[in-house]
N, C-alpha and C positions, 0 to 999 in steps of 0.2 A: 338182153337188157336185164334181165332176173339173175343173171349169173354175175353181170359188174356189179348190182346193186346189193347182191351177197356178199360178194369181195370187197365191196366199200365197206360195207357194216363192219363185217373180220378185220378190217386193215384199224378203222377205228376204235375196236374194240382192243385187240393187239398193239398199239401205239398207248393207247390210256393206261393199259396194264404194266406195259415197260415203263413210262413213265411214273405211277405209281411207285411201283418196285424203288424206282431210284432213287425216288424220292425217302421213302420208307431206310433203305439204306443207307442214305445224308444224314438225312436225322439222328438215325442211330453211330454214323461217324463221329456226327458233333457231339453227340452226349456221351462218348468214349473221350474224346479228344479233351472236354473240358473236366471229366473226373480226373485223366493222367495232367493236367495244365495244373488244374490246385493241387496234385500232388507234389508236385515240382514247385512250384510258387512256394507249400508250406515246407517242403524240404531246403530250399534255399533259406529261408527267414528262421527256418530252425538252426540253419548253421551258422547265421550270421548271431542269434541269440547265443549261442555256444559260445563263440568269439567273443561277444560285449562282456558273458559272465565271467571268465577267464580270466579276461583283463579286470574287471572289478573286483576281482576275489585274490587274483595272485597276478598283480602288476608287474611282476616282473620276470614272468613266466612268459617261454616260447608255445606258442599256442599254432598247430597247423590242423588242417583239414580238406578232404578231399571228398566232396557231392558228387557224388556219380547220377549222374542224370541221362534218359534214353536222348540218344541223337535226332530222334523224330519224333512225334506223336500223332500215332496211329496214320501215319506216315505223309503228316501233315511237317514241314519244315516251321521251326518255330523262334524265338529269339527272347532271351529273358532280361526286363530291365529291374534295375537296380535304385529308388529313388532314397531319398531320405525318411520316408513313411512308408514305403509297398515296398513290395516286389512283385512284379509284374509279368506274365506269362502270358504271349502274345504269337499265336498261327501266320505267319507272314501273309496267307491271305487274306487273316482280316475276320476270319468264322470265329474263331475261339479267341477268349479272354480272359483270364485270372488272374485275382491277386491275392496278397495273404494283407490278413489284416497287419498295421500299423508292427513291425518287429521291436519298435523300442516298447508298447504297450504292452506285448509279452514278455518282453527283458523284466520293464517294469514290476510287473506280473509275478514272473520270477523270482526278484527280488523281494518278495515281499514274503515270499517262503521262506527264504535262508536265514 
């Protein structure tokens, strides 16, 4: 009876500690996932600002660009939306979310330098 009741204790204690761990390790997924998410969020709205000042400065200029963006992050499968104020940086399962603030507000922004 002393001996299961050893083993129950161990098996409880050993189940809390993996659990912990995992948990501890999620955590630290998510806060990788969402520093690389606004980096990709701000690298897209910085290429889209490229693009608007372009066109505003020399209209009649061929203006190309290519965002190299990782295929995953942290090997989370992800999908980037595009609206008329964000851009959006979104983990298909729904963990991680980013966006860049307003692009036309940095264009703005922008312009106000030149």
């Amino acid at each position: 009876l002393g001996y299961t009741f050893a083993f129950s204790i161990a098996a409880l204690i050993m189940m809390s500690s993996v659990m912990l761990t995992t948990s501890i390790i999620q955590n630290k997924t998510n806060e990788a996932a969402a520093l690389e998410a606004q980096s990709i969020a701000n690298q897209v709205a910085d290429a889209i600002v490229d693009a608007l000042s372009v066109k505003q400065l020399l209209p009649e200029a061929a203006y190309h660009k290519t965002v190299d963006i990782s295929e995953d992050i942290v090997g989370l499968s992800y999908y980037v939306d595009i609206t008329n104020t964000s851009v959006y940086v979104n983990t298909t399962d729904g963990q991680v979310s980013k966006s860049c603030m307003n692009y036309f507000l940095r264009w703005f922004m922008l312009l106000q330098f030149i």
